[in-house]
C-alpha positions in Angstrom: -40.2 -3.3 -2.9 -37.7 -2.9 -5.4 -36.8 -3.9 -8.6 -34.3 -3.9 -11.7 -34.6 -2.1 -14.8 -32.2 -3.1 -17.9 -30.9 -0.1 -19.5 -29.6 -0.5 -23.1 -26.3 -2.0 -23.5 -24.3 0.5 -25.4 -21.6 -1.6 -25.6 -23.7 -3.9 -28.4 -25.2 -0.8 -30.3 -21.5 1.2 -30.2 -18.8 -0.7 -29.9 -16.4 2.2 -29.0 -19.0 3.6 -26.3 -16.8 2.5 -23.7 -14.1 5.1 -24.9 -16.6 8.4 -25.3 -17.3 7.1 -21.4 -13.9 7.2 -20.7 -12.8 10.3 -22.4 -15.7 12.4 -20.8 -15.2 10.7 -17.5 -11.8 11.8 -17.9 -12.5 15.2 -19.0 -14.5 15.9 -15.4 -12.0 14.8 -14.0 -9.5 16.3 -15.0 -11.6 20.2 -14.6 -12.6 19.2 -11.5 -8.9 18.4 -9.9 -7.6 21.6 -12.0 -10.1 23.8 -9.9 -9.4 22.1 -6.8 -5.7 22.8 -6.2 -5.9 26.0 -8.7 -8.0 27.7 -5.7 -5.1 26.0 -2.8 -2.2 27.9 -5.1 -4.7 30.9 -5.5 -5.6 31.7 -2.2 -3.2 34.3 -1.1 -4.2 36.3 -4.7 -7.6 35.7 -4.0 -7.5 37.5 0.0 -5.6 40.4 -1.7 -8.4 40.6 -4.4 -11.1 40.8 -1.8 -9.3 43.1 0.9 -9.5 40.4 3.7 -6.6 39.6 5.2 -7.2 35.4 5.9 -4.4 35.3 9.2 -6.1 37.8 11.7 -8.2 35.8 14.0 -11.9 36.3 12.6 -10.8 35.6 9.2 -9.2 32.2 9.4 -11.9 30.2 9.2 -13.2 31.8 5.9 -9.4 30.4 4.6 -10.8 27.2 6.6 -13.4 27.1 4.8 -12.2 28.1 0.9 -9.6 25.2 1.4 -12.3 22.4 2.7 -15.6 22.8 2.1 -15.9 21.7 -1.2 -14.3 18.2 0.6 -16.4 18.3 3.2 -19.8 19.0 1.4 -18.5 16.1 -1.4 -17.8 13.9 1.3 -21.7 14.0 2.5 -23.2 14.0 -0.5 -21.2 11.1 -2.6 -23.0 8.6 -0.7 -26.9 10.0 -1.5 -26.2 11.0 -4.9 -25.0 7.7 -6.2 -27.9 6.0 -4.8 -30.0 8.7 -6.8 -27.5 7.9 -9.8 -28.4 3.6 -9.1 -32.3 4.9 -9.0 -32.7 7.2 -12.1 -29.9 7.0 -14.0 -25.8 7.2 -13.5 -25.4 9.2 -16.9 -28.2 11.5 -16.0 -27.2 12.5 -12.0 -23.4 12.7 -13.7 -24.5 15.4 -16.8 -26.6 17.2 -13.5 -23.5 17.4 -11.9 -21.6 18.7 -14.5 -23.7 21.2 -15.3 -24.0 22.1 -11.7 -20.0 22.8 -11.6 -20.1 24.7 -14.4 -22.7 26.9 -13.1 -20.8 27.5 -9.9 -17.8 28.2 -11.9 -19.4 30.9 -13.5 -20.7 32.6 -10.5 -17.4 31.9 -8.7 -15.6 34.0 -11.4 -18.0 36.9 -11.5 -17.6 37.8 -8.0 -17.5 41.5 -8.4 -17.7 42.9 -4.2 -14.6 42.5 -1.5 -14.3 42.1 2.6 -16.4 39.2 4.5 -19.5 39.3 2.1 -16.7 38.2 -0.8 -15.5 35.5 1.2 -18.8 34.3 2.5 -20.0 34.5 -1.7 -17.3 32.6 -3.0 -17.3 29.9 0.1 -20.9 29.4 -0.7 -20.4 28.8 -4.5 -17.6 26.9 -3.5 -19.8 24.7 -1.6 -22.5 24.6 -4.8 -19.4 23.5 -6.5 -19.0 20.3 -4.5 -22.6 19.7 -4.8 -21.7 19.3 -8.5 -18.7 17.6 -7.6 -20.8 15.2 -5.8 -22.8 13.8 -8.8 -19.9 13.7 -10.9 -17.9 11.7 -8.5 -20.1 9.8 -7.2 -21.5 8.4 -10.6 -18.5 8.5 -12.8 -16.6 5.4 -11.3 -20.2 3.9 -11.9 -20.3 4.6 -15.3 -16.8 3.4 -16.6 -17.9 0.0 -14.9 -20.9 -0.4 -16.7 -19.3 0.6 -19.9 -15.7 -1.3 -19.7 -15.5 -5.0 -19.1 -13.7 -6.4 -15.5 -10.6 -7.2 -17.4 -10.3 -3.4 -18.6 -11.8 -1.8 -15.7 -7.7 -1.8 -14.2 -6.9 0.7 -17.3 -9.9 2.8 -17.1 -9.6 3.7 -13.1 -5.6 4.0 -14.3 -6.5 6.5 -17.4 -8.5 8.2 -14.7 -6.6 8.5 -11.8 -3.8 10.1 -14.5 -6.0 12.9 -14.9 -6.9 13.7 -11.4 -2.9 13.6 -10.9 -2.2 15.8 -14.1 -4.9 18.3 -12.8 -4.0 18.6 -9.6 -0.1 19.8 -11.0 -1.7 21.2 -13.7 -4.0 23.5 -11.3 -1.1 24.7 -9.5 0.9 26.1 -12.2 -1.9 27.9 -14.1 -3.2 29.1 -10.5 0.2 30.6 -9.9 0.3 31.7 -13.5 -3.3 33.4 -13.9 -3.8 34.1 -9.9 -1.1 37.2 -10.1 -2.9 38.7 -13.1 -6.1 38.5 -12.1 -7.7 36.5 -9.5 -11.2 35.9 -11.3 -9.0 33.9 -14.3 -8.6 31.0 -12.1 -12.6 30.1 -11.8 -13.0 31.0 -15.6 -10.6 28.9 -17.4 -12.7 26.1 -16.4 -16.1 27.4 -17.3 -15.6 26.4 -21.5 -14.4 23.1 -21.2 -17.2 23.0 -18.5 -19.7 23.7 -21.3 -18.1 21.3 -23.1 -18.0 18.6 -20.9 -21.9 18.9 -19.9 -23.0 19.3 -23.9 -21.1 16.5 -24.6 -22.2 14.5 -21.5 -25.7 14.9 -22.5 -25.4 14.2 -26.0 -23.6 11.2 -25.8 -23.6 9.0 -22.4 -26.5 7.3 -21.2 -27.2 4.3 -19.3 -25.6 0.6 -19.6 -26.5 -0.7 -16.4 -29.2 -1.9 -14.6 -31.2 0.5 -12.8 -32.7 -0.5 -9.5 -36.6 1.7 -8.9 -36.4 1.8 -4.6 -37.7 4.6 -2.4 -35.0 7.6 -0.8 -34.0 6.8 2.6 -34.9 9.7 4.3 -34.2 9.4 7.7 -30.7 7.8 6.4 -29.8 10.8 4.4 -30.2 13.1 7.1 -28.9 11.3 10.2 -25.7 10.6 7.7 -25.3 14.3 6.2 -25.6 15.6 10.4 -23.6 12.9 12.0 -20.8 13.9 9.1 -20.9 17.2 9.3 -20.7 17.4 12.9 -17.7 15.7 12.7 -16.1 17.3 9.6 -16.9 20.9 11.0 -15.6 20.2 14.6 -12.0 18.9 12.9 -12.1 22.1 11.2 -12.5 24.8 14.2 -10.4 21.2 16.3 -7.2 23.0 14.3 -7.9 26.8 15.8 -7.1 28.5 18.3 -9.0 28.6 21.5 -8.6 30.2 24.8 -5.3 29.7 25.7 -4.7 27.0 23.6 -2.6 26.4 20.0 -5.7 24.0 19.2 -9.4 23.9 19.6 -10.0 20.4 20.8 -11.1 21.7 24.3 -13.5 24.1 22.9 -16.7 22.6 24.1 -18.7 23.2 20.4 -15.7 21.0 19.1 -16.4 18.0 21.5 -20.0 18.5 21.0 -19.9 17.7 17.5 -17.4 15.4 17.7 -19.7 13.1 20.7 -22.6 14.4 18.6 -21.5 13.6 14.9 -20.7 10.1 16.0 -23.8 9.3 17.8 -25.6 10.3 15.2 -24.0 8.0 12.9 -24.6 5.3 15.2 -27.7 6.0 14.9 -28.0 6.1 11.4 -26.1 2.6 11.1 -28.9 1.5 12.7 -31.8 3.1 11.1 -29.8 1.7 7.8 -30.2 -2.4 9.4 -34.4 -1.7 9.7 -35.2 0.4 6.4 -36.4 -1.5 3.1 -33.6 0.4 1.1 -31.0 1.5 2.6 -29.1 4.5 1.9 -25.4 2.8 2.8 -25.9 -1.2 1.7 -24.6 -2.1 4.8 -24.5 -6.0 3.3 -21.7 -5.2 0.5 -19.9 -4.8 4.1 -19.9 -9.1 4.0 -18.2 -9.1 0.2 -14.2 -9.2 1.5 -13.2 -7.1 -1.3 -15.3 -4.1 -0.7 -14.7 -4.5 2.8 -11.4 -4.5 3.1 -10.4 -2.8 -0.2 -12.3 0.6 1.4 -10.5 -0.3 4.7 -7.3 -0.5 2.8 -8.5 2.8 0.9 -9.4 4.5 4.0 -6.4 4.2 5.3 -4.3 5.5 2.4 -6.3 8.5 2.6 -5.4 9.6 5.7 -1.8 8.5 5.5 -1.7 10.5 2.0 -3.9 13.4 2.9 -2.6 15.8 4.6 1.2 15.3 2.8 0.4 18.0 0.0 -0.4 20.5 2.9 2.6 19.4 4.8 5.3 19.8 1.9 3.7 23.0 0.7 4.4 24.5 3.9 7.6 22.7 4.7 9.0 24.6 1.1 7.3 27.5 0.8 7.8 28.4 4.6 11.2 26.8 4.7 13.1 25.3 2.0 12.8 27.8 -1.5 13.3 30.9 1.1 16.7 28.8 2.6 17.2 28.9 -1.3 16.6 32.6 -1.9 13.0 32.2 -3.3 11.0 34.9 -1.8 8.3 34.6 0.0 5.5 35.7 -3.2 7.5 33.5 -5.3 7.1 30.4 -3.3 3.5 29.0 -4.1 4.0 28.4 -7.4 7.8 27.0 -7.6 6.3 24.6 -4.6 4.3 23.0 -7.2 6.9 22.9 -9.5 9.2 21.4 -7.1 6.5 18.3 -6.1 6.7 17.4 -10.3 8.4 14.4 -9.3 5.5 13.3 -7.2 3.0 13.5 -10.4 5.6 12.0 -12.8 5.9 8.7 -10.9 1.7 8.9 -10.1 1.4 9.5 -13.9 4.1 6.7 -14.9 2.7 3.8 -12.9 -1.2 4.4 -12.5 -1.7 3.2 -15.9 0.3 0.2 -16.1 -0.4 -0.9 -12.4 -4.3 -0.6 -13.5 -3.7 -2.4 -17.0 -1.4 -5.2 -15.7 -4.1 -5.7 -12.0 -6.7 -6.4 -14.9 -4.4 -9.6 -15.9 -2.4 -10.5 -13.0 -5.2 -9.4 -10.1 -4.8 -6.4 -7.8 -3.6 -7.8 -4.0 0.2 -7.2 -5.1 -0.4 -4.3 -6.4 -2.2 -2.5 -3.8 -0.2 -4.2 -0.8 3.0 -3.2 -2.7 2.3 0.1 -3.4 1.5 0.9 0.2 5.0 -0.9 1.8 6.7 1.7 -1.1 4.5 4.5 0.4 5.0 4.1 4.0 8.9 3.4 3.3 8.9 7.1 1.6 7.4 8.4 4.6 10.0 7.1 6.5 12.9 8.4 4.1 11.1 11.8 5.0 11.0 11.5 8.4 15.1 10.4 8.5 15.3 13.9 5.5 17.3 17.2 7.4 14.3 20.0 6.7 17.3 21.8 4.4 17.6 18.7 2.3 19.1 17.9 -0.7 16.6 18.6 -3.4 18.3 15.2 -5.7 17.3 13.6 -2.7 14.2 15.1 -2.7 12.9 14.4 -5.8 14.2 10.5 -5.9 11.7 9.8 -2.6 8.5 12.2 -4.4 9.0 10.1 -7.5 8.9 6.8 -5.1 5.9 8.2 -3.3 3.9 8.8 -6.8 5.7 5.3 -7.8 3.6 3.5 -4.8 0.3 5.5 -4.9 0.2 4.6 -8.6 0.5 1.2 -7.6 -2.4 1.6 -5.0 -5.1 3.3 -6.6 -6.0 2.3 -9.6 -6.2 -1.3 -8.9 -7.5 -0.7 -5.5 -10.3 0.9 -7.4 -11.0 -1.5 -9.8 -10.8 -4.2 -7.1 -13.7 -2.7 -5.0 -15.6 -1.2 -8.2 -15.5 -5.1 -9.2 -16.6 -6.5 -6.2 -20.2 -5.2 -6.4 -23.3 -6.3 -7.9 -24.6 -4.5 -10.8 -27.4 -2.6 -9.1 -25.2 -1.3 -6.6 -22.2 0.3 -8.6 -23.4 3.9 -8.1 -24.3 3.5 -4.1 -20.8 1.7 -3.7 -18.7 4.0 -5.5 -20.3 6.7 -3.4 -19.2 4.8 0.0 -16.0 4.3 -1.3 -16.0 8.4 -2.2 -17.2 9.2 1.4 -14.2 7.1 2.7 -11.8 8.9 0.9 -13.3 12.4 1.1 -14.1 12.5 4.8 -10.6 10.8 5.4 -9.1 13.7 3.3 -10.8 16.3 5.9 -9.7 13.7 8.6 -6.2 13.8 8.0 -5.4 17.5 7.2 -6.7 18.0 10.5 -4.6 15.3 12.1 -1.6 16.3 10.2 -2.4 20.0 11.4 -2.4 18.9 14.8 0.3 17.1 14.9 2.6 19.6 12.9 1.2 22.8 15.9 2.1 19.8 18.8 5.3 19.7 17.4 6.1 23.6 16.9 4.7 24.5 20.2 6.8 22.5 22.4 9.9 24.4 20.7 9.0 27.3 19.1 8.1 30.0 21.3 11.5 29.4 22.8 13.2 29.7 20.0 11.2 32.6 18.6 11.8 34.5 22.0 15.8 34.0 21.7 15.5 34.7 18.0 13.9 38.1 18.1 16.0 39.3 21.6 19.1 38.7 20.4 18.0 41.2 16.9 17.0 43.9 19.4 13.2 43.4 19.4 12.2 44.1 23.8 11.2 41.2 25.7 7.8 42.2 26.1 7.3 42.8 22.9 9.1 39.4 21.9 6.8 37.0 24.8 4.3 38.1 23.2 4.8 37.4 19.2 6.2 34.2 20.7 3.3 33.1 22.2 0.8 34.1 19.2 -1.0 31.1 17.9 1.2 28.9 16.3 -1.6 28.1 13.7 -0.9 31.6 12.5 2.6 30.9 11.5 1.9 27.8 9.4 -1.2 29.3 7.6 1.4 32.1 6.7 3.7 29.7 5.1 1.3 27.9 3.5 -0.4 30.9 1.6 3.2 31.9 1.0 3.6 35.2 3.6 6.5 35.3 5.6 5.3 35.0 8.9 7.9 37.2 11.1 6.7 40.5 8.5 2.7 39.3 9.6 4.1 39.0 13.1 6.1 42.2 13.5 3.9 44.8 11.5 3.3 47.4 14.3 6.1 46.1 16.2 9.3 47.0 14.7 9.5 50.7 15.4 12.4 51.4 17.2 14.3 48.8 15.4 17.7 49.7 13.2 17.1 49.5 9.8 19.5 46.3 9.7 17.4 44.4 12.4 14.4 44.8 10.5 15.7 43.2 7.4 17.4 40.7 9.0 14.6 39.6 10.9 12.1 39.6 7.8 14.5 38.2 5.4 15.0 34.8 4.0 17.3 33.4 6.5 15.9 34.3 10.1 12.8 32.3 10.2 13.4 29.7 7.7 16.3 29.1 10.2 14.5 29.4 13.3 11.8 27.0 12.4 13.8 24.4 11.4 14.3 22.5 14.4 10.4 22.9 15.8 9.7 22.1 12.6 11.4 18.7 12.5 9.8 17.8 15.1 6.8 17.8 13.7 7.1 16.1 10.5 8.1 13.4 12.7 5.0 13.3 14.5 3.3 13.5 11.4 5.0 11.1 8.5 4.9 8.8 11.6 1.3 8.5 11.7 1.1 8.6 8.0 3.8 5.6 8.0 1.3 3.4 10.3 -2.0 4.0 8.4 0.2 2.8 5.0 1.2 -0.1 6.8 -2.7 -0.7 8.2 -3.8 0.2 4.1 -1.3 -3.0 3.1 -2.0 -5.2 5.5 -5.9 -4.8 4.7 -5.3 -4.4 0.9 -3.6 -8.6 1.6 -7.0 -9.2 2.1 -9.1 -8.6 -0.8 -9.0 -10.8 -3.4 -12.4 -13.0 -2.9 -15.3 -14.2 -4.5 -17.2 -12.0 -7.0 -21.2 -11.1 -5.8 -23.2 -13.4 -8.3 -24.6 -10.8 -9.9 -21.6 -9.5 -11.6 -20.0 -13.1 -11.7 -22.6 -13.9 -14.1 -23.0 -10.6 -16.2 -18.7 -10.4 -16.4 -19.3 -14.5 -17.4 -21.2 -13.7 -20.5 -19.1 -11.1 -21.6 -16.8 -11.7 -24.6 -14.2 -8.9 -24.7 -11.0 -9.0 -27.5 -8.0 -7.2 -25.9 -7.3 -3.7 -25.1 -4.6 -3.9 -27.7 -6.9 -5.0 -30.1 -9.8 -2.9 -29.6 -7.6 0.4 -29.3 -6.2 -1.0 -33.3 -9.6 -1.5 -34.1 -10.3 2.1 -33.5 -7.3 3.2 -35.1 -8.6 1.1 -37.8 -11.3 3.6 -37.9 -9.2 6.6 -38.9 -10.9 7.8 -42.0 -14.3 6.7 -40.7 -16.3 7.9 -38.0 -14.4 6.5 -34.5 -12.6 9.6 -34.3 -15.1 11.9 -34.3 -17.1 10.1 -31.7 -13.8 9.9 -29.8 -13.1 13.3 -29.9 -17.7 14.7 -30.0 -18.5 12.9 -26.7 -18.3 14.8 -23.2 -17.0 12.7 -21.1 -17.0 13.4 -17.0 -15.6 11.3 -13.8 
């Protein structure tokens, strides 16, 4: 049996509740985006701080693992947690959450030993960290749709969304600003607004919705969390080496948790059609707009995925040294050169989500996929030593499109379920997009080593014999893994110094630097390279295409739950509630604005 309880309705005790929610929700979002690409721009500071060197063979999956398990572990918990946030309280599991990720934060930063036990401490802590993750994003989306009204729930995803942008450009540049001084900054910057957040979390938000009292399903949690992982782990060691092989997909442990992983979830699909109450509401599947706005969602995550990993390699390992960047210089002026992604996210998030709450959200989301895939496709037609004008004009469309997408994509799902189910279905919608995160780096990593292995030995061989290095010497570096070489350029090494150390003796002087310069491998690459960008923005073309088709339709009836709570709601407009807090200056609207943690 279950049943409802009526939480408060803030909204009639405080009118301005809605923007404490929104400003804390905001604030964990924003932290927890900062951390996230803080520790991608970080990463080659962080090996150097712990004496491990992440591109020799039995290292790379703890750089694996630093880059994807906080994904992976948010990906299989979004789902539980929110049905924990529905059961006992959205505002509660969210303030648990924060708290959790500040906690982590703390121990992440006081790492104090080096070598494998480091790596293994700060990959677990990492993982604690998406535990906390987790509850926060799993109940945040909740909480903004109990608080706002559906014809402001547009702006609040939009507001959001802004911040998970700005903190993702944000983390970059004080990664690659506080990384080079010392590593440990880059966990601790986030461990007083941290505080902050979880004070003011717990001091101000609490419950608006409806909670719904039903028992944990068990047997779903865990046939979920192992059929996920299986999967999520085996496309993680799918991308290494193994045997003979660039890729791991032979490897018999990969295809058994592949088969594995999805049996499991078959069987959990079906353990979730017999149990009272169910861990993934497999009915809000019959609701068009959940169904296909997380297909449409789905799809935009693995088109979009993998593309910050891509561009981060294709200019730190290619473009900025063509441009006489060197190679410890890259990470950080990578970031710096994507800005023009972020400005056109930050630019049309907002007004796409404010304008979906008045005009509805189809357009929106279908057109801001076509932009997408048609910026993949100006990519794919790009020479790799492109124009950076050119450059920036399709990043700004890119941001331009995804802007578009999200925030009313969002608000369309988030709408689209009943009241008792906001916390379980923003978790499924989480899961989506997490899992298809993991799902497309992995892709995009496969495709991207396909592409460089059909041409780059061959060119690597001709490359190094012609600057003196022996054939036997040059077979071989030309037929190292080829994953080597792009997690080099990613962390911002260059790859032919990793490749040649021990090999070079015996070498003029002038060879040497030629060959580890800025020119010889950026040059080399270049046409391997291409190749697989194709291969890859291809892909990513045909899942934006999928995500608009699906996103044309959404668009029906509201569950009659929320049809009749959003029908007794009498809302003035954002204009003139945001006046009526201004209004407020000398009282006391600002200082609940500004006193309330808020967390997403």
């Amino acid at each position: 049996m279950t049943d409802t309880t009526a939480a408060p309705d803030a909204a009639t005790v405080d009118p301005n509740y809605k923007w404490i929610a929104l400003s804390n929700t905001t604030l964990g979002m924003l932290i927890a985006t900062i951390n996230s690409s803080i520790v991608l721009i970080a990463l080659p500071d962080i090996f150097k701080g712990i004496n491990l060197n992440p591109l020799e063979p039995e290292n790379t999956s703890y750089l694996l693992w630093m880059m994807m398990g906080f994904l992976v572990v948010t990906a299989v918990l979004v789902v539980s947690f929110g049905r924990l946030g529905d059961m006992y309280g959205r505002a509660r599991m969210y303030n648990m959450g924060f708290a959790i990720f500040t906690v982590s934060s703390i121990f992440l930063a006081i790492t104090w030993f080096d070598g494998t036990e480091a790596a293994i401490w700060l990959i677990a802590w990492r993982i604690v960290q998406g535990v906390g993750g987790a509850f926060l994003m799993a109940n945040s989306s909740a909480i903004l749709t109990d608080a706002f009204p559906a014809d402001q729930r547009g702006l609040a995803m939009g507001i959001n969304g802004v911040a998970a942008i700005a903190g993702s450009f944000l983390g970059l540049l004080i990664g690659g600003v506080l990384a080079p001084i010392q590593w440990h900054y880059i966990f601790l910057v986030s461990v007083p607004f941290g505080v902050v957040g979880t004070i003011w979390a717990y001091l101000k938000l609490r419950d608006t919705g409806v909670r719904k009292k039903a028992k944990m399903d068990w047997w779903g949690n865990v046939t979920f969390a192992v059929g996920l992982i299986a999967i999520l782990i085996a496309i993680t060691y799918g991308i290494q080496p193994y045997g003979d092989s660039n890729m791991g997909w032979t490897n018999p442990w990969v295809l058994t948790g592949l088969i594995g992983g999805v049996i499991m979830l078959a069987i959990f699909v079906f353990i979730e059609t017999k149990v009272e109450s169910p861990l993934f509401e497999l009915s809000l599947f019959r609701n068009r707009s959940f169904a296909f706005g997380n297909a449409a969602n789905l799809m935009a995550s693995i088109g979009r995925g993998g593309l910050q990993f891509i561009l981060i390699i294709w200019l730190q390992g290619i473009w900025l040294p063509q441009h006489g960047y060197d190679y410890s210089r890259t990470p950080l002026w990578a970031g710096i050169y994507m800005v023009p992604m972020t400005i056109g996210f930050l630019l049309s998030a907002p007004v796409s989500g404010a304008l979906s709450d008045k005009l509805g959200t189809k357009w929106f989301t279908t057109t801001g996929m076509v932009i997408t895939a048609g910026t993949f496709a100006a990519l794919i037609a790009m020479p790799v030593n492109f124009a950076y004008p050119v450059f920036a004009i399709v990043m700004l469309i890119n941001g331009i499109g995804m802007g578009l997408f999200a925030s009313p994509n969002r608000a369309e799902v988030m709408n689209s379920l009943p009241v008792t189910s906001r916390g379980s279905g923003a978790g499924m919608m989480t899961t989506f997009q997490n899992a298809a995160m993991v799902l497309s780096i992995g892709l995009f990593f496969s495709l991207m080593i396909a592409g460089l292995s059909a041409h780059l030995p061959d060119a690597m061989y001709s490359g190094l014999t012609t600057n003196g290095l022996p054939a036997d010497q040059s077979n071989a570096l030309a037929h190292l893994p080829t994953v080597g070489i792009l997690f080099a350029a990613f962390l911002g090494y260059n790859p032919i110094q990793q490749l040649l150390a021990g090999h070079a003796s015996g070498l003029p002087q002038a060879s040497v630097d030629h060959l580890t310069g800025l020119d010889f491998f950026p040059h080399l690459i270049s046409d391997p390279f291409s190749d697989g960008l194709t291969a890859a923005f291809t892909f990513a073309l045909i899942c934006c295409l999928l995500g608009a088709v699906f996103s044309l339709f959404t668009g029906g009836k509201k569950t009659a739950p929320d049809a009749q709570a959003d029908s007794t709601e009498s809302h003035e407009s954002w204009g003139e509630e945001l006046a009526a807090v201004a209004s407020e200056a000398s009282g006391e609207a600002p200082a609940e604005l500004v006193g309330v943690p808020d967390r997403r």
